[in-house]
N, C-alpha and C positions, 0 to 999 in steps of 0.2 A: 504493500500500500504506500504511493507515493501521496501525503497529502496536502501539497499545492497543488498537485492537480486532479483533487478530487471537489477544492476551493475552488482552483481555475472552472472546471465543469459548470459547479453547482451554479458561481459568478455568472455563465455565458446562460442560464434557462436551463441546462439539460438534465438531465435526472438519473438519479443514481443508482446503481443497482443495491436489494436489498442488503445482498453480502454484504460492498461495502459501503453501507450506513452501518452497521450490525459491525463490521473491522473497527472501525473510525470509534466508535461509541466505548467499544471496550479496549480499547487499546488507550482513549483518554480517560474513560476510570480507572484504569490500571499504573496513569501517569505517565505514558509512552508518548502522548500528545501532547503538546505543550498549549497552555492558555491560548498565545496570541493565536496560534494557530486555530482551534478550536474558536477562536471570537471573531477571527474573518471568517470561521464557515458558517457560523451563526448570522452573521450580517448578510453574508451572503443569500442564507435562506430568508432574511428578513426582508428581502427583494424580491428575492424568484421563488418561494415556499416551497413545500413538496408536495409531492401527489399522494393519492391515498397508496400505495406499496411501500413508498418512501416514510409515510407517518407511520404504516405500522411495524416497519422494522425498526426505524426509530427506540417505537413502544418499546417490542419485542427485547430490542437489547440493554435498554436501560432494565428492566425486571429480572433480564437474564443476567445482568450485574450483580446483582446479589441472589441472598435467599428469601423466602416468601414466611410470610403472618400465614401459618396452617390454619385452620379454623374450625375445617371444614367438619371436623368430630363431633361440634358443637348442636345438639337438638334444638338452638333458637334462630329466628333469622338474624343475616347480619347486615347490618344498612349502614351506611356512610352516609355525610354529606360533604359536597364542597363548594365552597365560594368560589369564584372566579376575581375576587376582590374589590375590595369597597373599604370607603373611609366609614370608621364609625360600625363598621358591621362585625359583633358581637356574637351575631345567631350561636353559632360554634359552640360557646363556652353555656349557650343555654340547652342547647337541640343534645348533647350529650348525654348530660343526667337526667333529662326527663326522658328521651328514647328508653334508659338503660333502666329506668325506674318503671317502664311500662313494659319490660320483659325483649325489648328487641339489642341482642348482642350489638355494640358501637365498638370497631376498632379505626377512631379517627386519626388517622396519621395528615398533619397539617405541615403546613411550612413559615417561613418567616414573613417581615414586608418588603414588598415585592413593590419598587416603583414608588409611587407617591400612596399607596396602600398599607395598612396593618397586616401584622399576620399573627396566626392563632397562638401561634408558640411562645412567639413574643409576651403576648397578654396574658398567657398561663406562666411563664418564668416571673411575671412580675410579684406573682404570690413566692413570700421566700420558701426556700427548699424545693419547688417545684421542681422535678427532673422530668423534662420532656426528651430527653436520651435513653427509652430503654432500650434491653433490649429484645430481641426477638421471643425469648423465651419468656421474658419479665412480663412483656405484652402478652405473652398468648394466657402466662398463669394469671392475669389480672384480671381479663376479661373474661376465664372460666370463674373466676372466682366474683366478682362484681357487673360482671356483662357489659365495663367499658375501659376503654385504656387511650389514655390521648399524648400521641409521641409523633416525635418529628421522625426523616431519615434517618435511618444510623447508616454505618458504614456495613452492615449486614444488607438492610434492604433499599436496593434500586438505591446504589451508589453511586452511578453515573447521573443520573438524573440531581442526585442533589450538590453538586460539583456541577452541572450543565444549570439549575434553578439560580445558584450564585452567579454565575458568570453572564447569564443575561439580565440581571439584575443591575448588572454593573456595567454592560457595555450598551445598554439602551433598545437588545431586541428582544422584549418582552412581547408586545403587541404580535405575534404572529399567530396564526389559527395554528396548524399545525403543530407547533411548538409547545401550546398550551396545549392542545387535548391529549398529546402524547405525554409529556409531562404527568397530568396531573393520573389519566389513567394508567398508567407507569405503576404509580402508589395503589393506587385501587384496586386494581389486577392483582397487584400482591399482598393484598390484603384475605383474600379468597373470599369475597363478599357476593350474599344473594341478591343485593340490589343497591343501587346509588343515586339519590335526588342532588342534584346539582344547580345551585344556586347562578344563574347567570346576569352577571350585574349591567343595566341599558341605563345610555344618558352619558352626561359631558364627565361624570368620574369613571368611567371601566375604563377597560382596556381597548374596548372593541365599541366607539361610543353609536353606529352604527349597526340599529335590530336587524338585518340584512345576514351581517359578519356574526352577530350576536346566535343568530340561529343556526348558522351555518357552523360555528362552534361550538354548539350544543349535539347539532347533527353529525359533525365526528366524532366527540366521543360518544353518542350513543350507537352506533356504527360501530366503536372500535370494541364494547362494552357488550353486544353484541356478540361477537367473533369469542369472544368467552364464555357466553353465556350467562352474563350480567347483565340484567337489566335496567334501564336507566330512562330515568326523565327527570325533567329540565324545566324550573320556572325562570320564565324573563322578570327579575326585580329591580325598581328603581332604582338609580345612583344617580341622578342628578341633584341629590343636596344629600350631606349625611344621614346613615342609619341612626335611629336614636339622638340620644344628645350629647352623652361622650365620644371622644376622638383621642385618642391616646392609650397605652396600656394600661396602665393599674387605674385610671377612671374608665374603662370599657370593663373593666371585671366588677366594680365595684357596681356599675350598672348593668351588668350580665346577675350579680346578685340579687339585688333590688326587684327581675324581672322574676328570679324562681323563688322568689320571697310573694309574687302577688302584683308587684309595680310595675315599675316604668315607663317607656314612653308607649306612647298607643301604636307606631309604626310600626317598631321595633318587634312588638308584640304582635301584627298582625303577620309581620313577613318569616316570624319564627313559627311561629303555628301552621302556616302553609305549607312552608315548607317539611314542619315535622308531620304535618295531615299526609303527608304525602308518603313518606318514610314507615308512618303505622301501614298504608294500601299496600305499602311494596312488601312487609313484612307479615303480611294478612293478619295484621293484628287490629285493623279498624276494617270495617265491611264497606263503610264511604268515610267521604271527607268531614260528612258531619258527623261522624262518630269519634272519630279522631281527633278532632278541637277540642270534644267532651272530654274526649279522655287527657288531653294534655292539659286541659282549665282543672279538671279534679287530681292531678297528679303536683300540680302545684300548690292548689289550696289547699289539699290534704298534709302535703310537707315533706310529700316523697321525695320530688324532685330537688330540692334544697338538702337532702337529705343523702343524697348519692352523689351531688356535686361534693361536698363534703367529704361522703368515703373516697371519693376520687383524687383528692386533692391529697387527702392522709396514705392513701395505697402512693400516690407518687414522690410523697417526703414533703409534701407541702406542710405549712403553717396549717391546720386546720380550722385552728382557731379565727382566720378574717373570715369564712364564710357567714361565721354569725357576729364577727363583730369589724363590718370592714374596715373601719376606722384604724385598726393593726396593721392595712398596708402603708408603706411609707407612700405619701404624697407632698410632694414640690411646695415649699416652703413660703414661696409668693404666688399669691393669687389679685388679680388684678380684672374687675368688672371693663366689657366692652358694652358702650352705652348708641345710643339710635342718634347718628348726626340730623337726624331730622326727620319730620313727620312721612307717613306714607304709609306702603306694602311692599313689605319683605317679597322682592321680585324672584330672589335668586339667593344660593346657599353652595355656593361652586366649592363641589367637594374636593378637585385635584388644590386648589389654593390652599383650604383645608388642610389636606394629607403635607404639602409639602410645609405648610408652618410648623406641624408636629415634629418634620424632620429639621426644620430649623432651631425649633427649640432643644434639639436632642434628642428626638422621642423615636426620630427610625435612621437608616442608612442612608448615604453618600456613597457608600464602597464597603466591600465585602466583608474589610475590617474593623467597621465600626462598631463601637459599641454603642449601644440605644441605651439610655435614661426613660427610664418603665415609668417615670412618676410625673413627667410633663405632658401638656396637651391642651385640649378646650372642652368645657360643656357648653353649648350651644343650645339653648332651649328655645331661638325664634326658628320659624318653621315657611318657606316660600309660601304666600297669601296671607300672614299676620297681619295685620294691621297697626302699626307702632305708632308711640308718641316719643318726640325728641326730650334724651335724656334719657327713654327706659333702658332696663336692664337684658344685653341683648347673647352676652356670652360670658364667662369667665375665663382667663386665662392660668394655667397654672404653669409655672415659669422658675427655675435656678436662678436668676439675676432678676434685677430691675429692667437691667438693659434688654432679655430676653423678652422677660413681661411686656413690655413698648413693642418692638419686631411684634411679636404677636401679636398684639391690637393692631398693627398697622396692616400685617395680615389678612385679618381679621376685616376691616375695613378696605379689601380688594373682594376678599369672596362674599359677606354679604351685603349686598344692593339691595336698597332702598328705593321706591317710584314711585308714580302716582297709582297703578293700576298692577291688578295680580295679574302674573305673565300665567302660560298655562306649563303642568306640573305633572310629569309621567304619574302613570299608577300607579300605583306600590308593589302590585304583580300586575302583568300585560298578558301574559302568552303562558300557557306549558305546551312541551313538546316531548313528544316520545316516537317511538318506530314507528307509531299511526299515521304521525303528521303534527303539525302545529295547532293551533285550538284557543282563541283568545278567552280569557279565564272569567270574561263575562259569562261565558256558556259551562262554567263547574258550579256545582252545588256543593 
């Protein structure tokens, strides 16, 4: 394998044979390929993508990189779920313990932030002792033993991909279809999972800000999800203004608590239930969608699901103690109110401006090597179509510095806009999609 000229190829349009995508992949988990090399073939694909042969060898040999989360012994269903990424999108840290509290095995293997985006991992290490490193065997006896385990990569499973997840992270070719449905079904695949609802984020914060590209992303991996005999569907949910009202790590769990306590925001709350209505259907543990909401409203007001986040956090070496009293996680020491320069309606809540303040203030990466500061970020409580008066109370910043606190209000005052008239505001879910076809979610019960 020569590979500048498997870059030169890829560079001119032409397409690769599966071997070698399948050579190139394990030969750079193996550390035989060197970065830059592997970040022009990346760009390159960032231009001329791959075909569907080409994304499934991809798959194929990123899973064949390590070994696999066995599962399959297990007599309960096992469902995942995965964002495609969103600021402020917490589902994750809730959809867990109330799946795992309603008897459906959870082996969610997540990743970090990806872009101007959180990622799950992140927000779970923010609780101290949190190990999102197990490993393969650590996962399989947690989830016999509690029915959920939430870990990142290791170097056991689909190693190449989490080596491939950093490096476009940092060379800016995230955005490609391909690249994500292979990616994330990579981890999935090797999870041995009966089924997978996939969260797919539309609007000016995804990746893919275009429902076109959005669906056409959904419909490879469920294609690819497929070919294993996994099956999967996919809700289109908003991202053009954050999920909920925290934006940051240890304020996104603190409000991931709040929600399996009974609270939080109303959004948050309805794009978590859909997506877990969706998860009980795949796991035949709800008969429809209205059964399934029931059962996730009584698994919280009962105290189940508060209840298994908890175990969950103590099986991983977490503090257990902030589930009930979150005030135990460390939180940024200045907090400084963003107030309405002036009368109107909250026209807009641009969540990429958002994500990238949180990375301004510390809270996600620049580069592979960064380390994130779990305790800064924003609550954002005004919502696109408010109606405000100058002077109210429209955010809080939590901020290291004074100086950082300032950056952030000024932030802050780029993403949310103010006008005379409410613009109009995606749905909160638009679409699900499965091997039937696509299906606008006005027509589910």
């Amino acid at each position: 394998m020569i590979v500048p000229r498997l870059i030169e190829r890829k560079r001119d349009g032409k397409a690769l044979e599966p071997a070698e995508i399948r050579e190139l992949v394990l030969e750079y988990a193996a550390g035989n390929v060197p970065d830059y090399q592997m970040a022009a073939f990346l760009m390159a694909v960032f231009f001329r993508s791959l075909d569907k042969s080409e994304m499934t060898a991809l798959m194929e040999a990123m899973i064949d990189s390590g070994d696999r989360l066995d599962l399959s012994h297990l007599q309960l269903p096992r469902i995942d779920k995965h964002s495609t990424g969103g600021v402020g999108d917490k589902t994750s840290l809730i959809l867990a313990p109330v799946m795992a509290s309603l008897g459906v095995a959870v082996p969610m293997m997540s990743g970090r932030g990806l872009g101007h985006t959180g990622g799950t991992l992140d927000k779970l290490e923010s609780i101290p002792g949190f190990r999102t490193s197990l490993t393969l065997d650590e996962a399989r006896r947690q989830v016999e033993k509690i029915g959920c385990a939430m870990l990142g990569q290791t170097l056991e499973i689909v190693p190449a991909d989490r080596k491939l997840y950093a490096l476009r992270d940092a060379t800016a070719t995230v955005e490609v279809i391909p690249l994500i449905a292979a990616s994330i079904m990579s981890k999935k695949i090797s999870e041995s999972l009966t089924g997978l609802v996939l969260d797919i984020k539309s609007g000016s914060g995804s990746f893919l800000p275009e429902l076109k590209d959005e669906i056409a992303l959904a419909q490879a991996m469920i294609g690819l999800g497929a070919d294993y005999g996994c099956p999967v569907v996919a809700l289109v949910t908003a991202m053009d203004r954050p999920l909920g009202f925290a934006c940051g790590n240890t304020l996104e769990v603190v409000e991931a608590i709040d929600v399996l306590n009974g609270g939080g925001p109303a959004d948050l709350i309805e794009v978590t239930v859909e997506l877990g209505a969706e998860m009980l259907l795949l796991g035949s543990k709800a008969g429809s969608r209205g059964e399934g909401r029931t059962m996730m409203q009584e698994a919280v007001s009962s105290g189940r699901a508060i209840a298994k986040f908890e175990e969950i956090v103590q099986a991983q070496g977490g503090d257990a103690r902030v589930v009930r009293d979150p005030s135990r996680l460390g939180l940024a020491p200045i907090r400084r109110e963003y107030y309405a320069p002036r009368d109107g309606v909250v026209q807009t809540v641009e969540p990429r401006a958002v994500g990238h303040g949180v990375i301004e203030l510390g809270g996600g990466r620049t580069s592979m090597e960064d380390e994130v500061d779990p305790a800064v970020g924003f609550v954002i409580t005004c919502k696109p179509g408010d109606r405000v008066k100058r002077g109210a109370p429209l955010a809080v910043v939590h901020a290291r510095t004074e100086a950082d606190a300032e950056a952030g209000k000024r932030r802050l005052g780029e993403a949310i806009v103010i006008g005379d008239a409410a613009l109009r505001a995606l749905p909160l879910v638009s679409h699900r999609i499965t091997a039937a076809g696509v299906e606008p979610v006005n027509a589910l019960s």
